[in-house]
N, C-alpha and C positions, 0 to 999 in steps of 0.2 A: 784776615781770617775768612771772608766771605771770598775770597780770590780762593784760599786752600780749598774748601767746602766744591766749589765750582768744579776746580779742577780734579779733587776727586770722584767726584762724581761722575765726570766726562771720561774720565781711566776706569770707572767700574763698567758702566757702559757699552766703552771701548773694547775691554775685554769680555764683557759676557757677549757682546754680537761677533768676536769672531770664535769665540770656543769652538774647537769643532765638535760634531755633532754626528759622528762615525759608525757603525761597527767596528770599526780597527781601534775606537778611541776605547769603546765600551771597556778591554781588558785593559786601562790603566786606571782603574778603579772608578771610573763614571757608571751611572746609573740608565743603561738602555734595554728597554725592550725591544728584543726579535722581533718579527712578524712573522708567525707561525703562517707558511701557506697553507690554505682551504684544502681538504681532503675531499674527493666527491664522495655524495652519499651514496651506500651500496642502493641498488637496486630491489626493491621490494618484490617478493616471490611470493604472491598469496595464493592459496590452491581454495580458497572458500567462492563455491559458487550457489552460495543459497541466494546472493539476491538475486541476479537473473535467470535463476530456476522459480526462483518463488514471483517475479514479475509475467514469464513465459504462461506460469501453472495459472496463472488469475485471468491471464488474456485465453488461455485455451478453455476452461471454465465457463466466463463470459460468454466467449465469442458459442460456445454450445448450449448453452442456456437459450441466448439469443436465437440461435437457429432452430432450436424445438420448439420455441415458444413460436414465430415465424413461421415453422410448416404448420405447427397444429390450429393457427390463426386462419392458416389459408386455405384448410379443409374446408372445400366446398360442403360437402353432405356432414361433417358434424367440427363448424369453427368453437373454440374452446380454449381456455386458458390451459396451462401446464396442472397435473395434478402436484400434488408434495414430492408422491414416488418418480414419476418424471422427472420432476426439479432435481430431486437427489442425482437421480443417474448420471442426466446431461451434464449436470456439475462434475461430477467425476472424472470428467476427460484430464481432470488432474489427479493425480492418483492420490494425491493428499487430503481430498475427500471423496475417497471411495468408503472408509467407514461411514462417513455420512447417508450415503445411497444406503449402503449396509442397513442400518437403523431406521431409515426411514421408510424398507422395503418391510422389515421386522413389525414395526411398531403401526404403519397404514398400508394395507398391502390394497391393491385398487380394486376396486367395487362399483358397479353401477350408481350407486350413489357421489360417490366421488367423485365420477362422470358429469352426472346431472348438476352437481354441485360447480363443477368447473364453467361446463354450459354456462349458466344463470351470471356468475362471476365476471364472463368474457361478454354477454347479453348487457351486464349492465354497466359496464368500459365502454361499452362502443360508444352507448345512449348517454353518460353521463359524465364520462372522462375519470381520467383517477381522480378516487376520492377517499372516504370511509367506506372499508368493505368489511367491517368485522362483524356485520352478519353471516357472511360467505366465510369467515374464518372460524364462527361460531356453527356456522352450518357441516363445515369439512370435517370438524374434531367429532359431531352427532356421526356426520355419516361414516369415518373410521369406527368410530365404539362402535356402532348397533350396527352397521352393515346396510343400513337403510335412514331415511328421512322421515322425521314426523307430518304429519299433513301438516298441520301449525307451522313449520319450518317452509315447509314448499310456498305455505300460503303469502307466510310473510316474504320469502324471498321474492315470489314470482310481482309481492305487490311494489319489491324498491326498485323493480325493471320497468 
């Protein structure tokens, strides 16, 4: 019995390693899958160019903020920080905030005080480095409203210089 067991076993074997193993054999009832060849992918056709309009608009912004703020530093006869209305404008060299210059033209439009305010602002950067300015922030928004500065405002401003 253990001779038959053997030798069957050797005949199943025998026969499952030479099956073949075809396309041709697949239509006689075996179970084969094709190999579907790879299709390339189409090509992507995207027409959105907001990111490197909106990367351009940040560097042209930037880089003119920067250079306002740079010449009006290097005013020999009156060196100064940017006012708000300034800021807005030079910012605008993107057009996607030119509302902003807009509103900020509207709502501070520039005044001797606003001046003097800048002055004092750029006076006390040089001497003290960035720091806490929201004197000079508190001092800008008096001198937009009233069009002028309180002496108590000058007084304390001129004394964090």
């Amino acid at each position: 019995m253990r001779k038959y067991i053997a030798l069957t076993t050797l005949l199943a074997a025998a026969v499952i390693a030479t099956a073949p193993m075809s396309a041709s054999f697949a239509g006689e009832g075996w179970y084969y899958v094709r190999p579907v060849p790879k299709q390339p992918q189409p090509a992507v056709r995207s027409h959105n160019n907001v990111g490197p309009w909106a990367v351009g608009c940040g560097f042209a912004a930037a880089g003119s903020l920067m250079a306002g703020t740079a010449i009006h530093a290097a005013n020999a006869s009156d060196p100064r920080q940017l006012t708000i209305t300034e800021a807005g404008w030079h910012s605008s060299a993107c057009p996607f905030l030119l509302p902003w210059a807009l509103i900020t033209q509207a709502m501070c439009p520039d005044n001797s005080a606003t001046y003097q305010v800048a002055r004092l602002a750029f006076r006390f950067v040089k001497k003290h480095g960035p720091g806490d300015q929201s004197a000079f922030t508190n001092a800008y928004g008096e001198a937009c409203r009233n069009g002028t500065l309180s002496q108590d405002t000058l007084r304390s401003l001129r004394a964090l210089i």
